[in-house]
Structures are given as C-alpha cells and as structure tokens.
C-alpha positions as CSV (number, residue, x, y, z in Angstrom):
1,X,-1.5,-27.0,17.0
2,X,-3.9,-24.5,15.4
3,X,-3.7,-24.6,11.9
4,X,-1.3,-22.1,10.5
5,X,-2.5,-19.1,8.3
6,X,-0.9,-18.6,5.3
7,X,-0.2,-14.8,5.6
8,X,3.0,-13.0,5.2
9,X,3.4,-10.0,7.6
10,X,5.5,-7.2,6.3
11,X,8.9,-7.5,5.4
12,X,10.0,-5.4,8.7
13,X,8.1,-7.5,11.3
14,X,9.7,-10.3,9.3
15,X,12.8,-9.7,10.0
16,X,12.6,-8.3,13.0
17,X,11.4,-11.6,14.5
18,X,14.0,-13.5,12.6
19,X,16.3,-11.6,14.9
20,X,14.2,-11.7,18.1
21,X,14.5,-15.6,18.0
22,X,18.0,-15.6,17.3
23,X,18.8,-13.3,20.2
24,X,16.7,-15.6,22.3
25,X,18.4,-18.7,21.3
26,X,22.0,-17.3,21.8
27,X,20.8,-15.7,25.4
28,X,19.2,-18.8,26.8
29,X,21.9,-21.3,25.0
30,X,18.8,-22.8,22.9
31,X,18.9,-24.8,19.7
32,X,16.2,-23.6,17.6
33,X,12.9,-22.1,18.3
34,X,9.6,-20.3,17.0
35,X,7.7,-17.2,17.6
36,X,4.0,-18.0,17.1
37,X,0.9,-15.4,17.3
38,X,-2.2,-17.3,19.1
39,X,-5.5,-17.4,17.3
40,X,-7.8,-14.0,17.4
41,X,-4.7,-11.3,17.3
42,X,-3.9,-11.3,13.8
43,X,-6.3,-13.8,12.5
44,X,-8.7,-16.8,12.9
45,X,-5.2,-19.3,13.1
46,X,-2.2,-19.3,14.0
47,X,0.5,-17.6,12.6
48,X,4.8,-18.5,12.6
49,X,6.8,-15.2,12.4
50,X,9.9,-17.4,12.9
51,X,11.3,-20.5,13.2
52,X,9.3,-23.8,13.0
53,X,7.7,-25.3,15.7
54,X,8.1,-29.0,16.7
55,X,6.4,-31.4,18.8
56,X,6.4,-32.1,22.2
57,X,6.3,-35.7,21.6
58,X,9.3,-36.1,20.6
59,X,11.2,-37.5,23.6
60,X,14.5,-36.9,22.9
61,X,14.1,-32.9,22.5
62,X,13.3,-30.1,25.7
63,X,10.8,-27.8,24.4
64,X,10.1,-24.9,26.4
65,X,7.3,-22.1,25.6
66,X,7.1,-19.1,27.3
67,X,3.6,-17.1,27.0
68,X,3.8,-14.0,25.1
69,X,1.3,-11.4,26.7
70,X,-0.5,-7.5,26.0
71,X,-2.5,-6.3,29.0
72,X,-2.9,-9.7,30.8
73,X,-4.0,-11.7,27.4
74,X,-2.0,-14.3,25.7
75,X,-1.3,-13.6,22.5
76,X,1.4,-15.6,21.2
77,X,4.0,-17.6,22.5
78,X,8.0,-18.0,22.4
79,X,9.2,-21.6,21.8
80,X,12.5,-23.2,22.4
81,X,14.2,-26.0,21.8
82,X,17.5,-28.3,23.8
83,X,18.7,-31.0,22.4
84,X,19.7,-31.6,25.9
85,X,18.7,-30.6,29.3
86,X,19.3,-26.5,29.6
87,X,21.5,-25.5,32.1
88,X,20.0,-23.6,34.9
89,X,21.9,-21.0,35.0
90,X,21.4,-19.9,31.2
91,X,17.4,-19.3,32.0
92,X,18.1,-15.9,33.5
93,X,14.7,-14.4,34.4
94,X,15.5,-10.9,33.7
95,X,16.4,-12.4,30.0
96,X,13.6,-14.0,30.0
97,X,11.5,-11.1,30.9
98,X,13.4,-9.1,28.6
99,X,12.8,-11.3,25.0
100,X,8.9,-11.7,26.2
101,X,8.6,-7.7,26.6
102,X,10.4,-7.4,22.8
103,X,8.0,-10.2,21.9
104,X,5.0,-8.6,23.0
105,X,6.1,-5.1,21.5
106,X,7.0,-7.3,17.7
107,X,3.6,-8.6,18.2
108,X,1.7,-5.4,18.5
109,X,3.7,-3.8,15.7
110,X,2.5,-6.7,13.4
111,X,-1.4,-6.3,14.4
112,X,-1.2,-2.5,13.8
113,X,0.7,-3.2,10.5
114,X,-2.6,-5.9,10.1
115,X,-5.0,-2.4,10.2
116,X,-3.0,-0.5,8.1
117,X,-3.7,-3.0,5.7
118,X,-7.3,-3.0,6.3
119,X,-7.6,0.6,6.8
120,X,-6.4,0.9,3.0
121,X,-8.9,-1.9,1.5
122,X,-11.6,0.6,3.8
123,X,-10.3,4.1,2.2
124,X,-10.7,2.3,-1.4
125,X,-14.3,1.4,-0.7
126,X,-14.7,4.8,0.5
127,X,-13.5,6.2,-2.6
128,X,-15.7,3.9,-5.0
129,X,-18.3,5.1,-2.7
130,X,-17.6,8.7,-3.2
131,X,-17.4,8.2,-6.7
132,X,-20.6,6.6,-7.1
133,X,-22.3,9.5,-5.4
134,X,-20.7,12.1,-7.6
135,X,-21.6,10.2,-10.4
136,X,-25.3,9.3,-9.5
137,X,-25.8,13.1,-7.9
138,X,-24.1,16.4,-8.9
139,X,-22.9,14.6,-12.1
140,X,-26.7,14.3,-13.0
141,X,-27.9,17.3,-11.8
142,X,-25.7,19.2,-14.0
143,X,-26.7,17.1,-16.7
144,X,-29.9,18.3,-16.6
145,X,-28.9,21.8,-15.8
146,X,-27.2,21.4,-19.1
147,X,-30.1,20.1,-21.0
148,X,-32.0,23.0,-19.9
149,X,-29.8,25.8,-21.2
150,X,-29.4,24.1,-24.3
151,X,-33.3,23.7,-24.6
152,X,-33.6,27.3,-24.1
153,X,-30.9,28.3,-26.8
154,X,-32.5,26.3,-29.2
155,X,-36.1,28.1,-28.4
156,X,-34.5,31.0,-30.2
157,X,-36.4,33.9,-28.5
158,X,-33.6,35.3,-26.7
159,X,-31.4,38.6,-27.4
160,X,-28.2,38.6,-28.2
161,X,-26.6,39.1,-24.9
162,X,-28.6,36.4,-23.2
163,X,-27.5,34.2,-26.0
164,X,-24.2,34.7,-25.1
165,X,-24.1,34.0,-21.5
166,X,-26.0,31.0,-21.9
167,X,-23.3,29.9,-24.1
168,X,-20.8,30.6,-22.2
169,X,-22.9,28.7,-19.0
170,X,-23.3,25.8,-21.6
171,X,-19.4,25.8,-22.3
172,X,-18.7,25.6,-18.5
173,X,-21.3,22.9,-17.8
174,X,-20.2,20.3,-20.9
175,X,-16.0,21.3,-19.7
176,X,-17.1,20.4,-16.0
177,X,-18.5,17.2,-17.2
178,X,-16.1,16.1,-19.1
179,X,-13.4,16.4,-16.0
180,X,-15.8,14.9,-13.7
181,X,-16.1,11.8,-15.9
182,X,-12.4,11.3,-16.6
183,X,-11.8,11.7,-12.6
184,X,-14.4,8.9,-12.3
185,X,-13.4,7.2,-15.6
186,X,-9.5,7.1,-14.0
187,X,-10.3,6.1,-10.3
188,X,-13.0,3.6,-11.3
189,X,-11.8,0.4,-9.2
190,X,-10.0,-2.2,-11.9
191,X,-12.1,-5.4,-9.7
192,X,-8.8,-5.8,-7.2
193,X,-10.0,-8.9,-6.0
194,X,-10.3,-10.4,-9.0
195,X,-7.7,-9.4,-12.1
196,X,-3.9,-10.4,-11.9
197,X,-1.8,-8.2,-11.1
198,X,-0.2,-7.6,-14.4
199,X,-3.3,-7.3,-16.1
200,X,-4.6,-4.5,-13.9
201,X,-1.1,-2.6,-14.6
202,X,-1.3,-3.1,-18.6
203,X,-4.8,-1.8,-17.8
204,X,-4.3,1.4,-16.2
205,X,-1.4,2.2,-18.2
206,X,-3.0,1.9,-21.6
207,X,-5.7,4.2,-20.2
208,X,-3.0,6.3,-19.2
209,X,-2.1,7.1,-22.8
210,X,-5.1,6.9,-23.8
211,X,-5.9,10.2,-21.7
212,X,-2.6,11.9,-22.1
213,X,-1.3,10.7,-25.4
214,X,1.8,10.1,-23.6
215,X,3.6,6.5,-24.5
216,X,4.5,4.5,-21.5
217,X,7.3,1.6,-21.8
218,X,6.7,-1.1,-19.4
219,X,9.4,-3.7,-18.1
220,X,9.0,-6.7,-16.2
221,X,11.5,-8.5,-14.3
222,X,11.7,-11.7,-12.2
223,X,8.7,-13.8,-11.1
224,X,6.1,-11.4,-10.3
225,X,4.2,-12.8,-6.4
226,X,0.7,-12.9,-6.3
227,X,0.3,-9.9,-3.9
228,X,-2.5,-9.7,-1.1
229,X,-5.3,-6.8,-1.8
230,X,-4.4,-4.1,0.0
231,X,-0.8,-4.5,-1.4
232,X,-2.8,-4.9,-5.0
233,X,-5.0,-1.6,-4.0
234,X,-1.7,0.3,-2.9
235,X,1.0,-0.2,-5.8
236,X,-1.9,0.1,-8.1
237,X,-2.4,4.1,-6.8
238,X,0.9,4.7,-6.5
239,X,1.5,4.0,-10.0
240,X,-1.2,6.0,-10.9
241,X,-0.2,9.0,-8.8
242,X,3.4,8.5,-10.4
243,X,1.8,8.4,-13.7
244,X,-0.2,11.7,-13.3
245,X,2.9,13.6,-11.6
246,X,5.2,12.3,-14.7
247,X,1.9,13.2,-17.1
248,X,1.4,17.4,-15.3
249,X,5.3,18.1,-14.2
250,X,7.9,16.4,-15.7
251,X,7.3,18.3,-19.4
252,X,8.1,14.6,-21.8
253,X,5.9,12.7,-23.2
254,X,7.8,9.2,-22.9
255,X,8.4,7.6,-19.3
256,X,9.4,3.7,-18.0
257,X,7.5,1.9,-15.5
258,X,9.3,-1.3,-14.3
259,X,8.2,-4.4,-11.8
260,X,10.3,-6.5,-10.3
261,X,9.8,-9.1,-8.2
262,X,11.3,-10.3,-4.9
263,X,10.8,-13.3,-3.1
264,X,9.3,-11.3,-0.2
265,X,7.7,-8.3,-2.2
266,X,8.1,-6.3,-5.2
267,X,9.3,-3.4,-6.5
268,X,7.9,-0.1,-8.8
269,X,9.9,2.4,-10.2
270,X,8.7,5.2,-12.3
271,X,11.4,6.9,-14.3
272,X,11.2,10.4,-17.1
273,X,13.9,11.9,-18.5
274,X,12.2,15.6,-17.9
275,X,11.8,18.8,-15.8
276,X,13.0,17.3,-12.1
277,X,12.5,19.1,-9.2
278,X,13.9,19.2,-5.5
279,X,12.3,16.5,-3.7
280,X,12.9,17.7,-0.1
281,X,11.3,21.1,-0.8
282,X,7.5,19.0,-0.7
283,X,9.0,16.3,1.3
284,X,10.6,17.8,4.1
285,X,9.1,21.3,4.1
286,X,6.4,21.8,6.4
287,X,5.4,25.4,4.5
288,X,1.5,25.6,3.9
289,X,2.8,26.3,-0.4
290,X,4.7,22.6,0.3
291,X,2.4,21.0,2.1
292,X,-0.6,21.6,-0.6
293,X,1.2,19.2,-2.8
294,X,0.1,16.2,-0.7
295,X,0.2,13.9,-3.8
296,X,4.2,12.8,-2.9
297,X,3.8,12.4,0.9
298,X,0.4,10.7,0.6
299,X,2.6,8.2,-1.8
300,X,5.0,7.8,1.1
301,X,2.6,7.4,3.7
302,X,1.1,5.0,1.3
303,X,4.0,2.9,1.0
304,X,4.7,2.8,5.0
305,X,1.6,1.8,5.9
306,X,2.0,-1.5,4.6
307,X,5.8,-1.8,5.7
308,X,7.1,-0.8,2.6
309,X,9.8,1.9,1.8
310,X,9.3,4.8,-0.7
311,X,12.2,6.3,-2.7
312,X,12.4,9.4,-4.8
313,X,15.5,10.5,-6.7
314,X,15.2,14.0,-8.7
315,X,17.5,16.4,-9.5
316,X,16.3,20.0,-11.6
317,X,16.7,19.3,-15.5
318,X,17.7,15.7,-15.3
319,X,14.5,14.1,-14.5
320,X,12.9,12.1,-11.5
321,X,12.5,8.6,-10.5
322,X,10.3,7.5,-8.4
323,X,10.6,3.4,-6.7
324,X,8.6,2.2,-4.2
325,X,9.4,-1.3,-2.5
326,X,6.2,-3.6,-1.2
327,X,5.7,-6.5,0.8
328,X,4.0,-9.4,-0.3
C-alpha cells in the first residue's frame, strides 16, 4: 500500500463517502470496507475517504476491490471486506456498476474541491502581486508628482490663483496616498504559511481598531485545528471583509468576533448590535444596484469553494451576524 496522505477533504466529500461505503456494504451484504483515491488524482499518495483498509494476507477475511475509474483511468478503488465467502447472488452487477459510477462522481467532486483550494492560495499571490505593483508604480509616481507641486509652492513666484489650485492638487495627491497605503497597509499578507492561526487573527484585529478606532471583543472556544493554507487564507479575508462591512454599515463602534473549533473545521461569527439590513436584497437580487455590492456574495462564494457553508442573519435595526463554517 501507498503511503497515505495526511489530508482532510472537505467536510461534504467526507461525509458523503462515509455514506457511499455504507450503501455499498448493506447492497453487497459486506462487512466493512474503504474508499481509497490512487496516487496522482488528489496527490503524490494515497488517500482513505472512508473506512480502513486491511490486508490481503490475512487468510481468514475475503477482500474484494473494485477499480474506481474517470475516462478509462484508475483513479481510486472500492474495497470490501467478508468475513465469510459472499454469496453470489448479493454481487449484483448493476449494484456494482451503480456504487463505482457514485464513486467516480465523489471522486471528481473531491479533486475539483482540491483546485478550489489551490485556486485561492493562486488569487492571494495574485493579490500580493497586485499590491506590490501599486505600491512600487503609481504609488511612486504620485509621490513624486507630489514632491513637485510642493517644490513649486515653496518657489513662491506664483499668483494667487495658481497658488490655490496647486494646493488643492497637493491636498488630492497627499489624501490619495494616504488611502492607497492603508489599502496596502490592510491587505498586506500576515506570512500564512508561517504564523498560527490565532496570532494572525489577534493581528488583523488590533489593526482593525487601530484604523477605525472601533473596539473589537474577541472569544475563543474549543480547541482551535491547525487549518491547511488555503483554509488559513480564506477565514482570514472573511474576517476582514466582515470587519470592514461591520466598520462602514452597521453605524456602532463595538462588535464580537468568536472562533470555535470543531473536530472537523471551525467556525467565525461576526456579530454588531447596529443598523441591519435585508440580506436577501444583495443576496438574492440579481439587480445591477445589488449586484455592485459583491463584498457579501464574494464572502459566500469564498466560503463554498472550500466546502464550507456561509450564514448571514440581519434584520433592519437589530443588527447583523455574520458565521461562516470551514473545513479543516
């Protein structure tokens, strides 16, 4: 046997397998079984989705595997186990056919649920890219666009009118800046591979309040898991997406954030006590006004990518909580 990977798919494919193998057992009168992905679909090892595997060797078991394939390859395999010799007329082939097809579907779903993952670890990359070009290009040309207004104010041979403008330019120039460098200052990567998780959310919510003077109260419950990096990358924008929606909409200047942790994942909530809003008007509406305020859907879309769920409760005048539920 391969050596196993020690990965955990998402909480759906998970379970969804669970059930797969215990539909295959009861069907085909088996004891016990596994579902298996071969090496090179969803990594350089194995991986068990269910069940345990056991060895052939052992004489006094019947071990069956049936091949699970996508477009001719092998990809994984379905692995059953008698105690004693299966009866013949339990191993129906259209059963069989049936559990390898569901097998091969589960399969897929947990690849493309692999790429998800990675397509979010690529979009942050992208973004510490973008932000390194802003900062090293129009950042520093309107620094020195800047510098040469204010090098012509101070050569004092200008009328008043001229002064003026300038000014004004100046004004503009030193308020653009200042935006530009908190954007960058905010969605500078916290090193993702490298601090805890905790640390990276004590982090971005001190520099929260720094930026808003809002206070943020943070509770912790349960053992927090040590969450792969695209699960680190996600729940740390969707904090800071819930952050800056409490911070411009919800009109208080005092909100909770609370982690809790789950054997299998973890969840974020993000509660205020202020304005509220109707959730399905941005959600649901597919209006070109709705549809501009991306920032809730892209945290949805967020959340699903990695097989996680995304709840919003809100209700005009009585506030809005946000919770969002992660694998890991």
């Amino acid at each position: 046997m391969s050596p196993r990977e020690s990965i955990e798919p998402g909480e759906p494919v998970r379970v969804a397998a669970q059930e797969l193998l215990r539909l295959a057992i009861a069907w085909l009168g088996a004891e016990r079984g596994w579902i298996a992905v071969h090496p090179g679909w969803l990594g350089a090892a194995e991986v068990l989705l269910a069940g345990e595997r056991e060895s052939e060797a052992i004489g006094s078991l019947f071990i069956r595997q049936f091949p699970v394939e996508e477009a001719g390859m092998e990809i994984g395999e379905l692995g059953l186990i008698w105690t004693r010799e299966p009866d013949e007329a339990q191993q129906d082939p259209r059963a069989v056919l049936t559990i390898l097809r569901m097998a091969a579907a589960l399969l897929q779903l947990a690849r493309e649920q692999q790429a998800s993952r990675r397509l979010l670890h690529v979009q942050e990359q992208e973004l510490c890219r973008i932000i390194l070009d802003i900062h090293d290009g129009p950042v520093q040309e309107i620094f020195a666009a800047l510098s040469q207004i204010q090098l012509l104010l101070r050569a004092g041979r200008l009328n008043r009118t001229a002064r003026r403008r300038l000014e004004q330019a100046a004004q503009l120039l030193e308020r653009s800046l200042t935006e530009i460098r908190t954007f960058i200052g905010a969605f500078r990567p916290p090193e993702f591979e490298h601090r805890p998780l905790l640390a990276m959310v004590h982090g971005l919510i001190l520099q929260h309040e720094v930026f808003t003077g809002h206070e943020v109260h943070l509770e912790v419950e349960g053992h927090l898991p040590t969450p792969p990096l695209p699960v680190k990358i996600a729940l740390y924008r969707l904090l800071q997406e819930a952050l800056n929606n409490a911070a411009r909409y919800a009109g208080v200047a005092h909100y909770t954030v609370r982690l809790r942790g789950e054997p299998h994942g973890l969840w974020l909530e993000v509660r205020d006590e202020g304005h509220g809003f109707e959730p399905k008007r941005y959600l649901e509406n597919s209006s070109p006004e709705a549809t501009r305020h991306f920032g809730l859907r892209g945290m949805r879309d967020r959340a699903e990518l990695l097989g996680g769920r995304f709840e919003i409760e809100s209700t005009p005048g009585r506030g809005t909580s946000i919770r969002v539920w992660l694998p890991c």
